[in-house]
TIDRENDO-460835 format. One record per residue: y, x, z of N, C-alpha, C, CB in turn; residue in three letters. Coordinates in Angstrom, 1 decimal, padded with zeros to 4 digits, always signed. Atoms other than C-alpha are relative to their C-alpha. Glycine has a CB too. Example, Ala and Ser with C-alpha at 12.3 -4.5 7.8 and 13.67 -1.06 7.14 Angstrom:
2
n.yy = -001.2&n.xx = +000.9&n.zz = +000.0&ca.yy = -004.5&ca.xx = +012.3&ca.zz = +007.8&c.yy = +001.2&c.xx = +000.9&c.zz = +000.0&cb.yy = +000.0&cb.xx = -001.0&cb.zz = +001.2&residu = ALA
n.yy = -001.1&n.xx = -000.9&n.zz = +000.0&ca.yy = -001.1&ca.xx = +013.7&ca.zz = +007.1&c.yy = +001.1&c.xx = -000.8&c.zz = +000.8&cb.yy = +000.5&cb.xx = +000.4&cb.zz = -001.4&residu = SER
END
This chain:
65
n.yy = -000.8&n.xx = +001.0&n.zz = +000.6&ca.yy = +110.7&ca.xx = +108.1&ca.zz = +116.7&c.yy = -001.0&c.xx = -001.1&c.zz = -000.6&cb.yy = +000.9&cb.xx = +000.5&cb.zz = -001.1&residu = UNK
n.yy = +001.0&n.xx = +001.3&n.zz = +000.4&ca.yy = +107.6&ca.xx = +106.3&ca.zz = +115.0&c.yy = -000.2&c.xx = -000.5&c.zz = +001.1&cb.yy = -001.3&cb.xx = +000.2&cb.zz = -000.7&residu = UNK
n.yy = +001.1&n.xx = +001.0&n.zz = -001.6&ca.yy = +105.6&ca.xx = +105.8&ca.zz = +118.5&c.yy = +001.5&c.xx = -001.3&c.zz = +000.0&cb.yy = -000.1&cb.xx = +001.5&cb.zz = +002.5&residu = UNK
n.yy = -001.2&n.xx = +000.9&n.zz = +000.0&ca.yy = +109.0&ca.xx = +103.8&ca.zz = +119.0&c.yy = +000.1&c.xx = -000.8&c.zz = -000.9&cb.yy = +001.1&cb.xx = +000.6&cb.zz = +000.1&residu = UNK
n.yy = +000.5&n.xx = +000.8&n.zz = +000.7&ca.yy = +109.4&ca.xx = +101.9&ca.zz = +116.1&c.yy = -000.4&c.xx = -000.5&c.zz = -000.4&cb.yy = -000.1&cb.xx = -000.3&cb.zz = -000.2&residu = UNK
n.yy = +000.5&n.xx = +000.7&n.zz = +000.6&ca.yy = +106.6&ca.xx = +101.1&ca.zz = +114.5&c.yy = -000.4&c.xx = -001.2&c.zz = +001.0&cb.yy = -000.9&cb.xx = +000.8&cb.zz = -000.7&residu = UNK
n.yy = +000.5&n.xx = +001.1&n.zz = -000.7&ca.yy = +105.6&ca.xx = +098.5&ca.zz = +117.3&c.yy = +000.8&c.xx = -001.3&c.zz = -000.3&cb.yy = +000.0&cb.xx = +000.2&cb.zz = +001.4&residu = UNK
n.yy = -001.3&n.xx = +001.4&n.zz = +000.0&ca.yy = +109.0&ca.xx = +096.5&ca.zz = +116.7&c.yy = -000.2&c.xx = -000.3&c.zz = -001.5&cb.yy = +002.0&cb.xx = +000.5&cb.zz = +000.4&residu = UNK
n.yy = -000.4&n.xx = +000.0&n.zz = +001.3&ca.yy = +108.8&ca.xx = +096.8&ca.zz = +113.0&c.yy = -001.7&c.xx = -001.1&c.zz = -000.2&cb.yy = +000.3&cb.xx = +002.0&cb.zz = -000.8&residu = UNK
n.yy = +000.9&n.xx = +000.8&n.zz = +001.4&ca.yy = +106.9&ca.xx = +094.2&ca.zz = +110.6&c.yy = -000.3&c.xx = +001.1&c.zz = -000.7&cb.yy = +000.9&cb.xx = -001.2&cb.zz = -001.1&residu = UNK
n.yy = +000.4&n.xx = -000.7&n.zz = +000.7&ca.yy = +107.2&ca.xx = +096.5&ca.zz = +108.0&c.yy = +000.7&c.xx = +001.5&c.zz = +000.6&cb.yy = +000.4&cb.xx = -000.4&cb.zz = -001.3&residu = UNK
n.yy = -000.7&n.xx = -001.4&n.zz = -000.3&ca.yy = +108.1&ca.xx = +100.4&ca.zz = +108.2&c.yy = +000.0&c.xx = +000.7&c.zz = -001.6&cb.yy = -001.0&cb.xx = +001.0&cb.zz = +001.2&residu = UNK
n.yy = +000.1&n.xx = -000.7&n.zz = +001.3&ca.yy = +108.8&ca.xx = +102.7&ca.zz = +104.7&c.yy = +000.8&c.xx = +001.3&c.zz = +000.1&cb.yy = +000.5&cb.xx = -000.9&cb.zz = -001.2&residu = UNK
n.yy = -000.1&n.xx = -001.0&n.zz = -000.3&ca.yy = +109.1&ca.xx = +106.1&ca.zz = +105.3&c.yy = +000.0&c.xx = +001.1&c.zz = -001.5&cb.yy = -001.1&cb.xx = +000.2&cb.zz = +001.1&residu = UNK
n.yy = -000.3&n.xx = -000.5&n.zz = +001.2&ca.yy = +110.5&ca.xx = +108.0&ca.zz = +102.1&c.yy = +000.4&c.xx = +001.7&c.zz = +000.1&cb.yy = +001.3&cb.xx = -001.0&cb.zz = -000.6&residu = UNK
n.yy = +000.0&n.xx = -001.4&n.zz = +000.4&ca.yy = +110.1&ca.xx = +112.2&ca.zz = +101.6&c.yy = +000.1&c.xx = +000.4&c.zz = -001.5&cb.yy = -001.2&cb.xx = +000.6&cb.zz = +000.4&residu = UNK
n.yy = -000.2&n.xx = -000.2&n.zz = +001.4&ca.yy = +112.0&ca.xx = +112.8&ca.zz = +098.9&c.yy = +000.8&c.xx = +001.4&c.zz = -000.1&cb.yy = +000.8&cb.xx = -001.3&cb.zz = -000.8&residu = UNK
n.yy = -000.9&n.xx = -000.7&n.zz = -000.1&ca.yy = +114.5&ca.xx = +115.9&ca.zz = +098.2&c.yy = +000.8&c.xx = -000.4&c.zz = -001.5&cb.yy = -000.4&cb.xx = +001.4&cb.zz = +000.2&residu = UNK
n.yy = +000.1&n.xx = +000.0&n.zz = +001.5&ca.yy = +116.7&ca.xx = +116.0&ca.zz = +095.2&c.yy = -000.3&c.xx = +001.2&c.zz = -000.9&cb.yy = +001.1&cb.xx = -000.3&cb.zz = -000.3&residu = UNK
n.yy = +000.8&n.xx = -000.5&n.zz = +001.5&ca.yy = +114.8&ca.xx = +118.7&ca.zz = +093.3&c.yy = -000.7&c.xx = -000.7&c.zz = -000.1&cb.yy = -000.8&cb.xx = +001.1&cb.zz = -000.3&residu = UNK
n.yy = +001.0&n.xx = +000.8&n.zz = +000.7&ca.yy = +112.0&ca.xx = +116.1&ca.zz = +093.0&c.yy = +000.6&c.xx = -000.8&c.zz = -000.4&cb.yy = -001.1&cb.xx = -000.5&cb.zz = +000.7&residu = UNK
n.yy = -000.5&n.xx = +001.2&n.zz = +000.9&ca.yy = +114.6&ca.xx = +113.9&ca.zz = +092.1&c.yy = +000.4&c.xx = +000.5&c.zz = -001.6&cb.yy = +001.5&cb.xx = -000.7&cb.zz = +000.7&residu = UNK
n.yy = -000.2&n.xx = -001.0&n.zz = +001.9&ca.yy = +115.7&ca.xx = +116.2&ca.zz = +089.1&c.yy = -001.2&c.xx = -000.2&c.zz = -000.1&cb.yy = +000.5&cb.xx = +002.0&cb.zz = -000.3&residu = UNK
n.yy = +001.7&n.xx = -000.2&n.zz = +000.3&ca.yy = +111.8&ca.xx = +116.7&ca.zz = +088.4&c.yy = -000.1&c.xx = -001.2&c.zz = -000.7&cb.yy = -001.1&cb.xx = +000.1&cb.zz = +001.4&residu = UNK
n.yy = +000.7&n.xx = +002.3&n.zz = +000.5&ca.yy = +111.6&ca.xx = +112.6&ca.zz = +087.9&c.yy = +000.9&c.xx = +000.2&c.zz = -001.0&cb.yy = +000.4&cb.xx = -002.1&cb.zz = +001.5&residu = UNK
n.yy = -001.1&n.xx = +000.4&n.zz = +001.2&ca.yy = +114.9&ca.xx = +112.8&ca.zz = +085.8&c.yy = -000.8&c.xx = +000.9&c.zz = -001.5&cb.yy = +002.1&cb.xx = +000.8&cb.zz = +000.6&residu = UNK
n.yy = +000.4&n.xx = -000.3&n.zz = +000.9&ca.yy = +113.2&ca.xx = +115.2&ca.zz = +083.6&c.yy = -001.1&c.xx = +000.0&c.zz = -000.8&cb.yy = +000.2&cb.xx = +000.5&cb.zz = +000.1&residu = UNK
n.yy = +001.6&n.xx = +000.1&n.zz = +000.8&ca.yy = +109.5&ca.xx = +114.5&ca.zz = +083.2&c.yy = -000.4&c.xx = -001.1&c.zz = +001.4&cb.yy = -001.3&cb.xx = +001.9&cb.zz = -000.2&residu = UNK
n.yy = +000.5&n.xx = +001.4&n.zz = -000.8&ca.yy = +109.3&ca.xx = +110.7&ca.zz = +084.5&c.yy = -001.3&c.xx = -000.5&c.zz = -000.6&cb.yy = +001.2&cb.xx = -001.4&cb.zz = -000.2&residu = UNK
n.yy = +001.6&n.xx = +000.4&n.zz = -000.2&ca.yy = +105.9&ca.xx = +110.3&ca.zz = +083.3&c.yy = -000.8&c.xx = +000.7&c.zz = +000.7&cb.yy = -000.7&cb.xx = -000.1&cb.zz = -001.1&residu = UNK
n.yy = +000.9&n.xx = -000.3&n.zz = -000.9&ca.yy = +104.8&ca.xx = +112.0&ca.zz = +086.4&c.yy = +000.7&c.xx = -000.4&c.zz = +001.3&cb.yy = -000.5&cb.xx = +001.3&cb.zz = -000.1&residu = UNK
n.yy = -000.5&n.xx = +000.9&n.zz = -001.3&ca.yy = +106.9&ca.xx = +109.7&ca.zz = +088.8&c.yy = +000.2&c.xx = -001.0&c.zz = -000.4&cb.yy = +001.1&cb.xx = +000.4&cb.zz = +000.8&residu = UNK
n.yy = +000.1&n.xx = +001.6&n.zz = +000.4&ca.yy = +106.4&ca.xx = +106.4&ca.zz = +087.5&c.yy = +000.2&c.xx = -001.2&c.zz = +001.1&cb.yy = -001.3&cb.xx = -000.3&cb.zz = -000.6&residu = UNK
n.yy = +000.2&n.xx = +000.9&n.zz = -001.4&ca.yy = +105.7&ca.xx = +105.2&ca.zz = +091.3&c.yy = +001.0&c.xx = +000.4&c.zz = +000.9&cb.yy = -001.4&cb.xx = +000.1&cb.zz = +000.7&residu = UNK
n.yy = -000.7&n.xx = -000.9&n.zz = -000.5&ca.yy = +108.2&ca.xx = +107.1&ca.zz = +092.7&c.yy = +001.5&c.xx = -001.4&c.zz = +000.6&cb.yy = +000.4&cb.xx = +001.4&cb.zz = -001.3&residu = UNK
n.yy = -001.2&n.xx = +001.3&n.zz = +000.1&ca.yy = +110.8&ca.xx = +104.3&ca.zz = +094.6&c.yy = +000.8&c.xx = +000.6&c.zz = +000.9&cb.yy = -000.5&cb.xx = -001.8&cb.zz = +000.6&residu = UNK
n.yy = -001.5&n.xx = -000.9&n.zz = -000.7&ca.yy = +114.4&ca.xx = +105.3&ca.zz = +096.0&c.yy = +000.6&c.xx = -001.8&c.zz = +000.6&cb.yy = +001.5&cb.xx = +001.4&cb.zz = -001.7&residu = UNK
n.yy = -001.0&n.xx = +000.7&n.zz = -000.6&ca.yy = +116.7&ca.xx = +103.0&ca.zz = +098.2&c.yy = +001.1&c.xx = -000.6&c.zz = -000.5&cb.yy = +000.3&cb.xx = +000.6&cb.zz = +000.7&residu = UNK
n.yy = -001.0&n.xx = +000.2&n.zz = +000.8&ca.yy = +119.4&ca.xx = +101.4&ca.zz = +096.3&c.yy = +000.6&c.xx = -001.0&c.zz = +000.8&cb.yy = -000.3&cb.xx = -000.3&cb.zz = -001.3&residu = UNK
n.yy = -000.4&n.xx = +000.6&n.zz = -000.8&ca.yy = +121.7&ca.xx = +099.6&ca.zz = +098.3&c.yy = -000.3&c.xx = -001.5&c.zz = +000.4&cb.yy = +000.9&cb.xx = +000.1&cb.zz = -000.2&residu = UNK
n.yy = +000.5&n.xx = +001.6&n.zz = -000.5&ca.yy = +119.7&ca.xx = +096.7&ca.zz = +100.1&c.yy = -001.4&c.xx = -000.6&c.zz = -001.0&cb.yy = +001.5&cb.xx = -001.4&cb.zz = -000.3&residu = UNK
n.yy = +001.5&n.xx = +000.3&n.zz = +000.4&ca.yy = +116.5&ca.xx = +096.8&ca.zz = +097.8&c.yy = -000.8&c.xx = +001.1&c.zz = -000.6&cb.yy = -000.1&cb.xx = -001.1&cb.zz = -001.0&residu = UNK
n.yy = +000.8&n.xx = -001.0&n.zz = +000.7&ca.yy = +114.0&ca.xx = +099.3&ca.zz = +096.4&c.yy = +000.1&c.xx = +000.3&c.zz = -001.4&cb.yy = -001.3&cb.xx = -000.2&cb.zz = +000.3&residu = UNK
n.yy = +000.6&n.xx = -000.2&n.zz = +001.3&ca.yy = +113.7&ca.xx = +100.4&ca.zz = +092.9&c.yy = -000.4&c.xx = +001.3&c.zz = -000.8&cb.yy = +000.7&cb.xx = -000.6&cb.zz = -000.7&residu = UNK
n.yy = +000.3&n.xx = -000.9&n.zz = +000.3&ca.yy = +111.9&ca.xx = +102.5&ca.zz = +090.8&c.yy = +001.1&c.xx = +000.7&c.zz = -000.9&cb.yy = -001.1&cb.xx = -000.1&cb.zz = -000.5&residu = UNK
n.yy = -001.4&n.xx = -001.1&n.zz = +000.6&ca.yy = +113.8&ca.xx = +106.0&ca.zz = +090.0&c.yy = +000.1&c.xx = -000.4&c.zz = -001.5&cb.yy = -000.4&cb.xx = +002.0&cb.zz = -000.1&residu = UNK
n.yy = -000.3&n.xx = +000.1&n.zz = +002.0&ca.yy = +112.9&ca.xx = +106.1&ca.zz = +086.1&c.yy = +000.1&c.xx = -001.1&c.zz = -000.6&cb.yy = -001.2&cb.xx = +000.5&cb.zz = -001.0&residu = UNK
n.yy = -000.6&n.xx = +000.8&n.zz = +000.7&ca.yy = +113.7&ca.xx = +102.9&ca.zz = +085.7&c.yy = +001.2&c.xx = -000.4&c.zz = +000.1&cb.yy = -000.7&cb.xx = -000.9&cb.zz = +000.0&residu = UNK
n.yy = -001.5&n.xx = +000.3&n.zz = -000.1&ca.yy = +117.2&ca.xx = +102.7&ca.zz = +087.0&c.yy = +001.4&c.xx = +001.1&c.zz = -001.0&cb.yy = +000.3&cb.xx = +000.2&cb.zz = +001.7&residu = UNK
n.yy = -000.9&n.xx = -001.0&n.zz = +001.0&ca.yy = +120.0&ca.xx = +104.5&ca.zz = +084.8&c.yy = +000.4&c.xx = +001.1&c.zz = +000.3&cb.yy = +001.1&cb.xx = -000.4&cb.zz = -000.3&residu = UNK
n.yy = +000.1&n.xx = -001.5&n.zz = -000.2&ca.yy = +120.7&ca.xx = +107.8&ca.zz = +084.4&c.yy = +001.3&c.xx = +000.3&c.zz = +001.3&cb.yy = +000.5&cb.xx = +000.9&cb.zz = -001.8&residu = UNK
n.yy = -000.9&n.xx = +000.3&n.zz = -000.5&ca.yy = +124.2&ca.xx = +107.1&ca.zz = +085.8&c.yy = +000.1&c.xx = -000.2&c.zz = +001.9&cb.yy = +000.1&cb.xx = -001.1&cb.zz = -000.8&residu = UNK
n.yy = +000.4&n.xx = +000.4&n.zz = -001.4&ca.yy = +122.7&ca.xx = +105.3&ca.zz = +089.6&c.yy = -001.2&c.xx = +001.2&c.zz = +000.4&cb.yy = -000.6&cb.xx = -001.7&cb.zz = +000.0&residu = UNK
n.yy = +001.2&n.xx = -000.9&n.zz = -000.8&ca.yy = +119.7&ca.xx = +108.4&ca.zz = +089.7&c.yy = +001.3&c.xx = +001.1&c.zz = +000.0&cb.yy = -001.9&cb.xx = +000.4&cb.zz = -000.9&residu = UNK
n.yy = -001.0&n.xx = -001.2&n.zz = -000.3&ca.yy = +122.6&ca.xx = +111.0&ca.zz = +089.5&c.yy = +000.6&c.xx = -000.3&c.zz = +001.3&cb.yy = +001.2&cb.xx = +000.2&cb.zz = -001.0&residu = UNK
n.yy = +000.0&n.xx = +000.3&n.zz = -001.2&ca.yy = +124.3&ca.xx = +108.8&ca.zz = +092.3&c.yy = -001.1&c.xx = +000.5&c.zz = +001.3&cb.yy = +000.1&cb.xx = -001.1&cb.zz = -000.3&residu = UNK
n.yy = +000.7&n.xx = +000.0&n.zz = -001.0&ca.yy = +121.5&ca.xx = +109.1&ca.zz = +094.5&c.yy = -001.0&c.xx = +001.4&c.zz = -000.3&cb.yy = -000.7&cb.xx = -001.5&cb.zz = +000.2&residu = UNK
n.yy = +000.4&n.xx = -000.9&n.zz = -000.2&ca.yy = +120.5&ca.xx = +112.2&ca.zz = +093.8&c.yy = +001.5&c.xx = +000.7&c.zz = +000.9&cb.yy = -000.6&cb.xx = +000.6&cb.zz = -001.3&residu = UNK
n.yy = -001.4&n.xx = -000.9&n.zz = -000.6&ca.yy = +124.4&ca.xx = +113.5&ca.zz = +095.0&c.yy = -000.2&c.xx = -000.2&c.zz = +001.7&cb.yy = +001.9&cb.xx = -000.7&cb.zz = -000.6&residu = UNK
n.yy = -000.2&n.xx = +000.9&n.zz = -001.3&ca.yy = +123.9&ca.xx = +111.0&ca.zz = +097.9&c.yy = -001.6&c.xx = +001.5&c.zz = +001.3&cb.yy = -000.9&cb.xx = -002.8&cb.zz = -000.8&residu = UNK
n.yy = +001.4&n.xx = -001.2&n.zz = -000.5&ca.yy = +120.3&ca.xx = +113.7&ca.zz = +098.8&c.yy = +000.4&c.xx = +000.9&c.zz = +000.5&cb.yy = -000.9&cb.xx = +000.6&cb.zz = -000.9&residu = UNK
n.yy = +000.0&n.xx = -001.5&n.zz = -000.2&ca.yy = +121.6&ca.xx = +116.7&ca.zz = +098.0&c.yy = +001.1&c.xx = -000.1&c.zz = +001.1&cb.yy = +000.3&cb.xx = +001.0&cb.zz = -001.4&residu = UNK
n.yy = -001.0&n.xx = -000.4&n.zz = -000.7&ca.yy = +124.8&ca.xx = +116.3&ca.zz = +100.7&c.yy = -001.1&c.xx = -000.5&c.zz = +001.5&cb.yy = +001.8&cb.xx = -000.9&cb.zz = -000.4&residu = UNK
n.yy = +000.7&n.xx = +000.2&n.zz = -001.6&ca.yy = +121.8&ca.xx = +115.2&ca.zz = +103.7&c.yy = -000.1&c.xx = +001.1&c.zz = +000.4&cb.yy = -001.4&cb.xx = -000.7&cb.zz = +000.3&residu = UNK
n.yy = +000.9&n.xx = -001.6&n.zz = -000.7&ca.yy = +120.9&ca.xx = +117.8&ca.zz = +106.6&c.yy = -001.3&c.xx = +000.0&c.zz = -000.6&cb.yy = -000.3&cb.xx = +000.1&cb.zz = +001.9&residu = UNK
END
């Protein structure tokens, strides 16, 4: 899948996350300070978005294959 798109792609951002590391950040975010998640149509960092949108996108994790 890369060989394939990285040629077409300007940029590429390739995100390995699960949600236990997302719990992990929810509970001791001063060791994922750099840690950035997908939010619909821009990036932002986990421990700075509300408790509220990292529960979202942790549910949104835990239901992937």
């Amino acid at each position: 899948m890369l060989k394939t798109a990285a040629p077409r792609c300007r940029s590429l951002q390739i995100n390995i996350l699960n949600a236990d590391m997302l719990r992990d950040a929810q509970n001791h975010p001063e060791n994922y300070k750099h840690l950035l998640v997908r939010v619909t149509g821009y990036n932002a960092y986990f421990t700075s978005i509300g408790r509220e949108l990292q529960d979202e996108i942790i549910a949104r994790e835990s239901h992937r294959m």
